[in-house]
N, C-alpha and C positions, 0 to 999 in steps of 0.2 A: 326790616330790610335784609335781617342775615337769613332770615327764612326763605324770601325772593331770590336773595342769592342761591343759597343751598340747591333750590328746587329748579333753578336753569341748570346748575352743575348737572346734577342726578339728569334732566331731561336733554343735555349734550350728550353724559355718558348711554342714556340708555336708546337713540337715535344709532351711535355709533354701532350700540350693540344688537339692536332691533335690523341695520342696514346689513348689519355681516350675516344673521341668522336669513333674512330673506333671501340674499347673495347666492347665498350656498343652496340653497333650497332651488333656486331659481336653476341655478346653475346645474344639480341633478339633473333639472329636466331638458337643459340645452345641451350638456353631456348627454345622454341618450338619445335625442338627436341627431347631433353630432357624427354619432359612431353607428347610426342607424338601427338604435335598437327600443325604439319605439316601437315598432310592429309586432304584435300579441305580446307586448308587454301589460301585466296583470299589478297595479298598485296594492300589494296587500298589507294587511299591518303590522307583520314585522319587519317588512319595506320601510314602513311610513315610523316605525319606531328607532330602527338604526338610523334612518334623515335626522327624525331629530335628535337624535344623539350627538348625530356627527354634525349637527347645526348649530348647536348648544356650544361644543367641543370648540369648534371654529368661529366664531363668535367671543367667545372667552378669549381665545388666543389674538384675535385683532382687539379685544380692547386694552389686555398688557401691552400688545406691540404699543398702541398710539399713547399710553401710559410712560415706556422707558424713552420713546421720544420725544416726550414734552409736551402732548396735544393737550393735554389738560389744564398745562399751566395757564395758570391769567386770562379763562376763557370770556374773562370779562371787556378785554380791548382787542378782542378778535376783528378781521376785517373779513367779508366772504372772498376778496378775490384774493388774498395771503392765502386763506382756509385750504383752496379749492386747489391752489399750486405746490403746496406741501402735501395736500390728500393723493396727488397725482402720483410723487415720488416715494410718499411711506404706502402706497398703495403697489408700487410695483415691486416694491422690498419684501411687504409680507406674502405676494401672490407668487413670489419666486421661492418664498421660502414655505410655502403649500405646494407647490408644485412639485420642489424634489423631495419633500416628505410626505406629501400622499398620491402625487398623481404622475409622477416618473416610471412607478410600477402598474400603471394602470393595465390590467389584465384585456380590456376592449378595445385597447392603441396597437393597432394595427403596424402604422408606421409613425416616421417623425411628423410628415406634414398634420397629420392627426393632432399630436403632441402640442402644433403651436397653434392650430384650432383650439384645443380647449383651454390651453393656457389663455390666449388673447380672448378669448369667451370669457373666464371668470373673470379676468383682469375688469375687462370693460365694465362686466355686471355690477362687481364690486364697488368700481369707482362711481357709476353713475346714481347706485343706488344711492351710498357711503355720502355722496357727494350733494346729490338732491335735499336727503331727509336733515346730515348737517348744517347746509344753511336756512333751510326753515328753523333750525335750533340757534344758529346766529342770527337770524334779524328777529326772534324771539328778543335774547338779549339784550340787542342795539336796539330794539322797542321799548323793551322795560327801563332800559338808560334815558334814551330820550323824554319819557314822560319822568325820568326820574325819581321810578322805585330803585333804581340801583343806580348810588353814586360814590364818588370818593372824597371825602375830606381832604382838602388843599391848600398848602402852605405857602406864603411867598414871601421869598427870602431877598429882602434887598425896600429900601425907600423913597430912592429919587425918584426922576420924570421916566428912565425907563423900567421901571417898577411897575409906574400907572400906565405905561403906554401897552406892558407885556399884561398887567391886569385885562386891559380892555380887549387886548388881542384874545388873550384866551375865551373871557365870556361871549365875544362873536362867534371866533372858529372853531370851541374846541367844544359845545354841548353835549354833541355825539361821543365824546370820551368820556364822561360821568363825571369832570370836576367840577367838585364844588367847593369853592372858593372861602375860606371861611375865617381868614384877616391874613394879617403879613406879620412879618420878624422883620424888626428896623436894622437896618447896617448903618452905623455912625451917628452924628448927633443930629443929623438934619433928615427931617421928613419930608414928605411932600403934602401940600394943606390937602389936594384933590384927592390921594390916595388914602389921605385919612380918614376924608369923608362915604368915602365907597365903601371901607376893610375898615376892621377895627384892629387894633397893634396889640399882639398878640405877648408882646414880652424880645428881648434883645434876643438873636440870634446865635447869641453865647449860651442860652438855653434851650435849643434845640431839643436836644434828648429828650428833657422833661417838659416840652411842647407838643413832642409826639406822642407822646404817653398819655398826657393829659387829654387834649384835645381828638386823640385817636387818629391823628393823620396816617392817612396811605399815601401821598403823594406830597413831595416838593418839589418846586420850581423855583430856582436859586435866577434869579431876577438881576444880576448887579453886573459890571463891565468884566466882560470876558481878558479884559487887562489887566485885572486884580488878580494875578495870578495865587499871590500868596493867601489873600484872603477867600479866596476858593479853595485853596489845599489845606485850610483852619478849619470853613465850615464842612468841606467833607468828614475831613479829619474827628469834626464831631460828632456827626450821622453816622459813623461806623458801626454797623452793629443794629441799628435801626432798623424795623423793617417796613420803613416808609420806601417807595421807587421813588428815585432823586435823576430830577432832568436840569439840563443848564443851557440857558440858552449862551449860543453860538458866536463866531465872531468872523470874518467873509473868509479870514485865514483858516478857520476849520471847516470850514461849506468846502473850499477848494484842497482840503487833504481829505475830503471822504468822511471826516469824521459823523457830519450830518445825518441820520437818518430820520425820513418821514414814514412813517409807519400808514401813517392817514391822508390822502393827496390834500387834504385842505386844512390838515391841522399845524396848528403852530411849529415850527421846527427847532427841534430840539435835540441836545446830547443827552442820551439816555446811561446813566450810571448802571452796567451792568452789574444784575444782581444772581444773575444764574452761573456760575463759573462754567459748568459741566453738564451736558444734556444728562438727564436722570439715568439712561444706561449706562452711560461712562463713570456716572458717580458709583452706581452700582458696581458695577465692575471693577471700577481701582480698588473697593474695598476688596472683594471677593479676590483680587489679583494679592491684597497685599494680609488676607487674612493666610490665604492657601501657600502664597508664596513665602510666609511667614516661618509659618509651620512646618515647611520641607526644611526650612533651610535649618533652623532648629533641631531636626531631626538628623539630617544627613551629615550636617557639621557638628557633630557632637566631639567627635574626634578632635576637632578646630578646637573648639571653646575648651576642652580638657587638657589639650595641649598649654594654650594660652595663659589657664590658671594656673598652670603648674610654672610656666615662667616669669608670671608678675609675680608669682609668689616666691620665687627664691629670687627675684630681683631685688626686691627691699621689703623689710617687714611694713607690715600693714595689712588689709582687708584685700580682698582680691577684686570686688567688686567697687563699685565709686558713686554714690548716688548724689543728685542732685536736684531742686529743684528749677525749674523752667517754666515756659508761658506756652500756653497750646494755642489750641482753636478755641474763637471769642475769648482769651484773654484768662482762661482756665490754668491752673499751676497742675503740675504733674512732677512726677519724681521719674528724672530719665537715669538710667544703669548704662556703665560704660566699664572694663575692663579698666583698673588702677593703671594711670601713666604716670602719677607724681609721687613723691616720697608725703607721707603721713605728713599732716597740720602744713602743708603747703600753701595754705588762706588762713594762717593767724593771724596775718596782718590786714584782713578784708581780702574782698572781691580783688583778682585780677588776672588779666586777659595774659595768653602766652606769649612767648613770641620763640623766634629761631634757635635762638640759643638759652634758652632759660634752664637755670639750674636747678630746678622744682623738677624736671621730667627723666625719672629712670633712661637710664641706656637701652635697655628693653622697651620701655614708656615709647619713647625716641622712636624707634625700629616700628613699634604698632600703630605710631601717628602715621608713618609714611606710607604706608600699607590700609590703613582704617582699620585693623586689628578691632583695636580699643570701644569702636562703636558697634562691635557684633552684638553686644548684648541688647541692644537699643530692635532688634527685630521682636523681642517680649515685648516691647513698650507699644509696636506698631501691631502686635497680636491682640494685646488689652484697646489698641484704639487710641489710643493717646498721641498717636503719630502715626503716618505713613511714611510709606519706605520711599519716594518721593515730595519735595515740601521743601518751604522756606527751612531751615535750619532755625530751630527756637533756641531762645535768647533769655538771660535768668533778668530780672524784674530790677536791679540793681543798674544792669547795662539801659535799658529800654528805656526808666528812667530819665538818662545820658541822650539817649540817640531820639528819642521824642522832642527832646528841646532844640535839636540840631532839625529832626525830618519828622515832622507831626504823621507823615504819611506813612511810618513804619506800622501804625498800628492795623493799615489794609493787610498786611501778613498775615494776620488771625482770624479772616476770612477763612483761614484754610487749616488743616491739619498738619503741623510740620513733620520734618522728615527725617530721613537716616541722609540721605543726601541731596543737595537742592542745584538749581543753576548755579548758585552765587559760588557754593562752595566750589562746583568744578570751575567756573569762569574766572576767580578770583583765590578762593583757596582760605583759610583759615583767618582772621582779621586778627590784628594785634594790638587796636586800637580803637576808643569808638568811631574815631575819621573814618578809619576804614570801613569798619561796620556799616557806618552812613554809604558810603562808597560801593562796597558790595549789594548793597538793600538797590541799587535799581536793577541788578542781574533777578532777583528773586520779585519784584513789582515786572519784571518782563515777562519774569516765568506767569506769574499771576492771570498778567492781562493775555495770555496765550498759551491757558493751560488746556491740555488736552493729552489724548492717554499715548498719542503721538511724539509730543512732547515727553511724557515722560520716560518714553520708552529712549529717546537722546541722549537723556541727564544719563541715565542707567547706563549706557553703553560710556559713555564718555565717562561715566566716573571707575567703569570696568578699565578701562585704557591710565587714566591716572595711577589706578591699584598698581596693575602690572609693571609700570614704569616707574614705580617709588615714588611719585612726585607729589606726598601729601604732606602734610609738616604738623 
């Protein structure tokens, strides 16, 4: 089956890549043309070896485009009429962005009307070709699902009557998505006889993780009363980290806030747990934004951090530096460096959180909390990758311990890379408590559910505005 897989992937990508090479080629010759210079035009073969060069070239560059947009992801529940309306818009993206890099200068463009001649010429070619040969490549696919060389191991979480009613909806309407069904996870002591005759129980719901592992699940569908709030925030809580796609069915209250999306006009409707935070260019680029932006800042503020060491260090004896450990992305310990704000053995008496006036933090300590001084050092941390320079704010294993048994959902934070500065801390500011902590964890579950490089570029400004005005603690 993974070879079936593999071999639609490869024959998506290479459709894509075969549709841009023809494009262009096509488009050579509707360009001349176009610009009327078909007449004693002679095809020779250094003609016909710069085409392909420059077909090759442009070809390559639309299959990274549909790459940093995501066309690749999960080419397995593609729809052709999705396919063909996002082809339209990453199709006018890349044609604009050929246009003022190769055909702005075009030496045979007379004037502009010319200009939107051959622009709307390649556009179209593009698209119809792009557009044609990928969905023969998608009902390839949705062929090989439907007879059921390519499907997905499916969980269903929950045992009452609407367990069995959401079993029997799925095997009607959902074939064309590739689930297959292959027992349930019981919720509480009571089954249902009919559902146990259809599924077999696959083990308590509490062992989710190592159901997934075992059984190889890609897919669950969390089956149980959209009113069991809590016990939906337990079994997420335990999927975290999984990389099975986790749907939930809905309840009329979330149909009429939007929540609903039907991906399939006749498939079961479902909340689909998002599992992509960040289109693949933006992932790419916060890093590139926070490796480069890293490294100046390292550079330019040398002055700063020299300054600095020299004043924690006649502040009070001790180390100048302060390391400590913390919790990253998926739940990794890392050792983060922070300029010394506390007098030496400050936690001999265990773990504990600061607050306003604590007598553990230098007069100077004091001066670098309000400013962020203290966390300069923390831009190494997000050079090695351990952090980004936006991010939940990580938490040492002591505290999370504490805040897990209050909000099992803190551990959706680790989804991500934490940060130098995050929503919570500009919205809420430093905790001093683990109440607070819990309290601050939904500015950073906002930032989560509505990260984007937009976003982060707020937190940034808004934590520049904090600095300026002292108001850090």
């Amino acid at each position: 089956m993974q070879l079936v897989r593999r071999f639609q992937y490869v024959k998506l990508v290479a459709a894509d890549f075969g549709a841009a090479l023809l494009a262009w080629m096509c488009f050579y010759l509707v360009r001349k043309y176009l610009l009327n210079e078909l007449t004693g035009y002679r095809f020779t073969e250094g003609a016909l070896f710069d085409l392909t060069g420059s077909a090759i070239f442009i070809a390559v560059f639309w299959t990274v485009l549909y790459t940093l947009v995501g066309e690749y992801r999960d080419i397995y529940r593609k729809s052709r009429l999705g396919e063909i309306i996002r082809l339209a818009r990453v199709s006018l993206l890349g044609a604009v962005v050929i246009f003022f890099t190769l055909l702005l200068d075009d030496q045979g463009v007379v004037n502009y009307k010319a200009y939107y001649k051959t622009f709307s010429a390649y556009y179209l070619l593009h698209f119809f070709i792009t557009g044609f040969l990928r969905t023969l490549a998608v009902s390839s696919v949705q062929r090989q699902i439907r007879r059921g060389n390519i499907s997905f191991p499916t969980l269903l979480v929950g045992s009452n009557a609407l367990a069995l009613s959401t079993y029997h909806e799925l095997a009607r309407t959902s074939k064309h998505l590739g689930l297959r069904l292959v027992g349930f996870a019981p919720v509480g002591d009571t089954v249902d006889p009919e559902l146990a005759a259809e599924l077999p129980a696959r083990g308590s719901y509490q062992r989710l993780p190592a159901l997934v592992r075992a059984l190889k699940i890609e897919q669950i569908v969390i089956a149980i009363e959209p009113s069991e709030h809590r016990l939906i925030q337990d079994i997420l809580t335990l999927l975290e980290g999984t990389p099975a796609r986790v749907s939930i069915l809905p309840d009329l209250y979330q149909m009429l806030l939007g929540s609903v999306k039907v991906n399939h006009l006749f498939g079961t409707p479902l909340i689909e747990i998002k599992q992509d935070l960040l289109p693949v260019w933006q992932v790419i680029l916060k890093r590139v934004i926070d490796v480069v932006g890293s490294a100046l800042f390292l550079l330019l503020a040398c002055w700063v951090y020299a300054f600095t060491a020299v004043m924690v260090k006649l502040s009070s004896p001790g180390p100048v530096f302060y390391r400590q450990e913390r919790i990253g992305r998926n739940g990794q310990p890392f050792r983060i460096i922070k300029f010394r704000s506390m007098y030496i053995d400050a936690e001999k008496m265990g773990p504990a959180l600061s607050s306003d006036h604590d007598p553990r933090i230098t007069k100077w300590g004091r001066f670098m909390r309000k400013v962020r001084l203290d966390e300069l050092p923390q831009f190494w941390n997000v050079l090695k990758g351990d952090m980004s320079i936006v991010g939940p704010r990580p938490e040492r294993q002591f505290f999370i311990d504490q805040i897990v048994k209050i909000a099992p959902h803190y551990r959706h934070l680790h989804r991500v890379r934490p940060g130098l500065t995050s929503l919570g801390q500009v919205k809420y500011g430093y905790a001093e408590t683990v109440a607070q902590m819990v309290e601050r964890l939904k500015f950073d579950i906002l930032y989560i559910e509505n990260m984007s490089l937009a976003m982060d570029f707020r937190v940034l400004l808004y934590t520049l505005k904090i600095i300026v005005e002292g108001r850090g603690k």
